[in-house]
C-alpha positions in Angstrom: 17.9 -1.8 -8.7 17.3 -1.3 -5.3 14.3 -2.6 -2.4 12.6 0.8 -0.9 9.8 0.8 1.7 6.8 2.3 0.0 5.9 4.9 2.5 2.6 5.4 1.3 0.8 3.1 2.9 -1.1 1.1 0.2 -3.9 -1.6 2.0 -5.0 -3.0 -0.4 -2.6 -4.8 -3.0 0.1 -5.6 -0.5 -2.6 -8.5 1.2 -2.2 -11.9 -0.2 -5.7 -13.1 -1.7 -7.4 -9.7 -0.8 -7.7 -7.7 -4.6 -9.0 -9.1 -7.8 -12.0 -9.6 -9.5 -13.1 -12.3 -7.6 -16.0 -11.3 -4.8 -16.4 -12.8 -1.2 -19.4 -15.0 -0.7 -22.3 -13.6 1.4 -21.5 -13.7 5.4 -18.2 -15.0 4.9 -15.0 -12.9 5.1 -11.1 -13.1 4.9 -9.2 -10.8 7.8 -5.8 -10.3 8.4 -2.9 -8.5 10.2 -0.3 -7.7 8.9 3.4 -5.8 10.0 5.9 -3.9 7.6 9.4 -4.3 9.2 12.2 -2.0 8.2 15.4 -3.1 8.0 17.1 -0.5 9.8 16.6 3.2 9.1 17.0 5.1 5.9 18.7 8.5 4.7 17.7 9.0 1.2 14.5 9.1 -1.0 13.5 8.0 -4.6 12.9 11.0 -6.4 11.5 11.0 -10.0 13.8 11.4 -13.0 16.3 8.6 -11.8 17.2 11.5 -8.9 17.4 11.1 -5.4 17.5 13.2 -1.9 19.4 13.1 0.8 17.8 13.6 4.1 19.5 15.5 6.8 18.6 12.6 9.4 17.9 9.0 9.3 14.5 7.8 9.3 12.2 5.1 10.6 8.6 4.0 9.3 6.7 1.0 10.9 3.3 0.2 10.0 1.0 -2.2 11.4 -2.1 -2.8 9.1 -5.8 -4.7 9.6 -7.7 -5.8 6.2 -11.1 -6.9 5.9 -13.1 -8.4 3.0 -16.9 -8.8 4.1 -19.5 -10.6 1.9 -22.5 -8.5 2.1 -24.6 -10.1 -0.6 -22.7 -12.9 -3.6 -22.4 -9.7 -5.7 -21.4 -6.7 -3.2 -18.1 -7.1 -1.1 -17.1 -4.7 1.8 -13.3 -3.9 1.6 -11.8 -1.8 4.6 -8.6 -1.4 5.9 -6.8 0.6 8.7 -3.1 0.9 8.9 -1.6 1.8 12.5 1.8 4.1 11.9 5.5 4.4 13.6 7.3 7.2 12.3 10.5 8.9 13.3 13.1 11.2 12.5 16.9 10.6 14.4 20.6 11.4 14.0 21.9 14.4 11.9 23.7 13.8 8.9 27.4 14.7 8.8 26.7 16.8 5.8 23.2 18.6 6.1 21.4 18.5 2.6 18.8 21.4 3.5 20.2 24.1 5.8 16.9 24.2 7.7 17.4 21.4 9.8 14.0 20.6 11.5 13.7 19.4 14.9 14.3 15.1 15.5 11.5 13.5 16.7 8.7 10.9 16.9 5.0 10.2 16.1 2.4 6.9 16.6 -0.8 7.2 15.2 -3.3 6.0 12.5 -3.1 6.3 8.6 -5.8 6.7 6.3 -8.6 4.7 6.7 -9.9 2.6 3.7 -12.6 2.1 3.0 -14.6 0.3 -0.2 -17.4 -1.9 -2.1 -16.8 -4.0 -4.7 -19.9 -5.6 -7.1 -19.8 -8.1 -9.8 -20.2 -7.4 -13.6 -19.7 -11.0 -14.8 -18.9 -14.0 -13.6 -18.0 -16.6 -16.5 -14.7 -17.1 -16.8 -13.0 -14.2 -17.5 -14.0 -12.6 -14.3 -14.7 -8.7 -13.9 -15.8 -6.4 -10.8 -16.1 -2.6 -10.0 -15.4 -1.3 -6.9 -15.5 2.4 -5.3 -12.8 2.8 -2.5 -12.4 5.8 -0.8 -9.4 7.1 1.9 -10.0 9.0 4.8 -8.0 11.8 7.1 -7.8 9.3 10.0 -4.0 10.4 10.4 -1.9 12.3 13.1 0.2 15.0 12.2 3.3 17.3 14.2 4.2 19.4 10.6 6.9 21.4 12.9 8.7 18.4 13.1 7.8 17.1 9.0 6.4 14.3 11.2 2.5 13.1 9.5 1.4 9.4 9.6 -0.6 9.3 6.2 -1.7 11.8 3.4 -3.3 14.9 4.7 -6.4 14.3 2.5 -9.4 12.3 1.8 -10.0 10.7 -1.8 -12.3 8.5 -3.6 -11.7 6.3 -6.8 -13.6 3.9 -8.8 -11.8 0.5 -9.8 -12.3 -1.7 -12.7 -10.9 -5.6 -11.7 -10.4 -8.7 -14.3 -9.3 -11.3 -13.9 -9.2 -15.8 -14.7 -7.9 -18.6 -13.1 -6.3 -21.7 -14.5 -5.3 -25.2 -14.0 -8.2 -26.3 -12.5 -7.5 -23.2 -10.0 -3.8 -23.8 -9.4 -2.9 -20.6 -11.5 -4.6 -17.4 -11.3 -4.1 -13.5 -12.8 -5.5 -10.4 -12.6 -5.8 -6.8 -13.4 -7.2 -3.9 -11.9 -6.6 -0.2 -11.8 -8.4 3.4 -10.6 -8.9 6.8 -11.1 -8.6 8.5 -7.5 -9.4 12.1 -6.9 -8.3 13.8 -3.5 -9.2 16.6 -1.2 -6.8 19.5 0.2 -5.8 21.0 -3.3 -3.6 16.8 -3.4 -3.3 15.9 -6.9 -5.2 13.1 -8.6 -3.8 10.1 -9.2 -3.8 6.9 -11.0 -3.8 3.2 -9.8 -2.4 -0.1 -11.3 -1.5 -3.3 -10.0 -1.0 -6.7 -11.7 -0.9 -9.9 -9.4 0.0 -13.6 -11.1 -0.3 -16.1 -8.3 0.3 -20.2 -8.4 -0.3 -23.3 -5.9 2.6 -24.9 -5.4 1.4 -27.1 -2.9 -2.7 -27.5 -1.1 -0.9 -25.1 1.4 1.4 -23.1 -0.3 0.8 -20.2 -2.6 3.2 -18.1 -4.5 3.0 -14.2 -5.7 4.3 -12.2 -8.0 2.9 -8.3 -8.4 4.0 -5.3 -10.4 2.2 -1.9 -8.3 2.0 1.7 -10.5 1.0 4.8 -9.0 1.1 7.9 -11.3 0.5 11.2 -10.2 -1.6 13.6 -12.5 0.7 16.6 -10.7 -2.7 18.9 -10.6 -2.8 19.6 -6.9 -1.3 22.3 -5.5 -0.6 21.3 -2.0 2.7 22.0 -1.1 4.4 21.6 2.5 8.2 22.3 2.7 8.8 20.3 6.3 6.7 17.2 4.8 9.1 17.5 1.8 12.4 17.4 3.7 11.2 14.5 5.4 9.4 12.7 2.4 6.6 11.6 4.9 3.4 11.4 2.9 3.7 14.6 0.6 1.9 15.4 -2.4 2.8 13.6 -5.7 4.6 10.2 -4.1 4.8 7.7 -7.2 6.1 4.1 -7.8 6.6 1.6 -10.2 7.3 -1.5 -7.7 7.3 -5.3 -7.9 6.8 -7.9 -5.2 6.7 -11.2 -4.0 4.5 -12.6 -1.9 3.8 -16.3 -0.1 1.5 -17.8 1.9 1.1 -21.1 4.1 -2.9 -21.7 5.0 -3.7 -24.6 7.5 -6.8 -26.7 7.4 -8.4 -24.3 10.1 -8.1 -21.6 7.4 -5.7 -19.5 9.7 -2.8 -18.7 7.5 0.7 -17.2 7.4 2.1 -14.9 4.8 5.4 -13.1 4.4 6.2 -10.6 1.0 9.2 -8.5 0.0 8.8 -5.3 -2.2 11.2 -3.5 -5.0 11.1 -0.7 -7.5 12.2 0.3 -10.5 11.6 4.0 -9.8 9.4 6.1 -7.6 9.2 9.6 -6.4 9.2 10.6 -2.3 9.4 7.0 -1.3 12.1 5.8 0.4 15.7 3.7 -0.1 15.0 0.9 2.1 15.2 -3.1 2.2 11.8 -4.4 4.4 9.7 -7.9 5.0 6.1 -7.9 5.6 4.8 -10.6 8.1 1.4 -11.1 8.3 -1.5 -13.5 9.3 -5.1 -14.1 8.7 -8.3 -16.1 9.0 -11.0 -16.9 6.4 -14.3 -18.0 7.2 
């Protein structure tokens, strides 16, 4: 089993206490910043099937991400996120895979904006929201190059979140999944992630997630520099685990750091990473 970067960039599970069913109280909020660090570059992609591709040069993807959870009313909570992208294509393999090599190069720029509302359906103790998130084309491209910092599309999805907390809130799980459609002939695609989480200390929380995206394969966009590079193509796909920490101090400023695998996946990329991250809640 190897650790891969997850090269699309998801927002919203990969924040520790952002997600659930739970909604922010009105006018306060939870922010946070947030930095995916490779570990080097990369040469090879997940592919599905238990298959794999080798690129013709390494690769490099940074991403630096902002989160947002806003309480508009106690029932309606404003989700947005905007994720900031290094990507980068360098050396040539001894032994090219595709005979069209494409030129190396670079490209900074945004990724797709997030944006989303949750509500509340009940609030006794098993816990359960809705929420309608949507994605936006906030992204820069150079296609001659396979270069693109996010999907080439916009989407919308609705969201069904439940969840319950234990141990007089030392112990919490939830569920939540979506049903995302996309512009740009992109196919659909589907949403999953669990997240069990426990206080080991006041200060100290502990994560463990499983994330599943599933493509429905309907789309017919179809770009063969963005597949040579496996930047942000049509159908990417991962079944991925994580775990996550997080040290809050009294000031409600805290620290988190996380760590990311997979059991399979499909364009996304061989690569060990740690997320760094802080955040405020008010």
């Amino acid at each position: 089993m190897k650790f891969i970067f997850l090269v699309l960039s998801i927002i919203f599970p990969l924040f520790i206490f952002a997600g659930g069913p739970w909604l922010t109280p009105k006018k306060s909020g939870f922010f946070q910043l947030q930095s995916t660090l490779p570990i080097g570059n990369y040469d090879k992609l997940f592919l599905e099937n238990n298959k794999e591709l080798k690129l013709n040069r390494n690769q490099l993807d940074f991403t630096f991400q902002s989160y947002l959870e806003y309480g508009i009313t106690d029932n309606i909570t404003l989700i947005t996120g905007l994720p900031y992208k290094y990507i980068s294509t360098g050396n040539v393999k001894n032994n090219l895979t595709n005979p069209n090599l494409l030129p190396k190069g670079n490209l900074s720029g945004f990724g797709n904006y997030k944006l989303g509302f949750k509500f509340r359906v009940s609030d006794k103790k098993l816990k359960v929201a809705m929420s309608i998130q949507s994605s936006f084309k906030t992204i820069s491209k150079d296609l001659e190059k396979g270069l693109i910092t996010g999907l080439n599309s916009n989407s919308i999805g609705l969201y069904t979140h439940i969840g319950k907390s234990f141990s007089n809130g030392k112990l919490y799980s939830f569920i939540e999944g979506g049903y995302n459609t996309q512009s740009n002939n992109f196919s659909d695609f589907i949403e999953v992630h669990y997240e069990l989480g426990y206080q080991f200390k006041p200060s100290f929380w502990g994560v463990f997630t499983l994330d599943l995206r599933e493509s429905l394969k309907g789309g017919s966009f179809k770009n063969e520099n963005l597949r040579q590079t496996g930047f942000y193509t049509n159908n990417q796909e991962y079944f991925a685990f994580g775990l996550k920490g997080a040290y809050e101090l009294k000031n409600k400023i805290g620290f988190t750091a996380a760590t990311f695998g997979a059991f399979s996946g499909n364009y996304v990329a061989f690569l060990a990473t740690v997320s760094i991250g802080v955040y405020k809640k008010w």
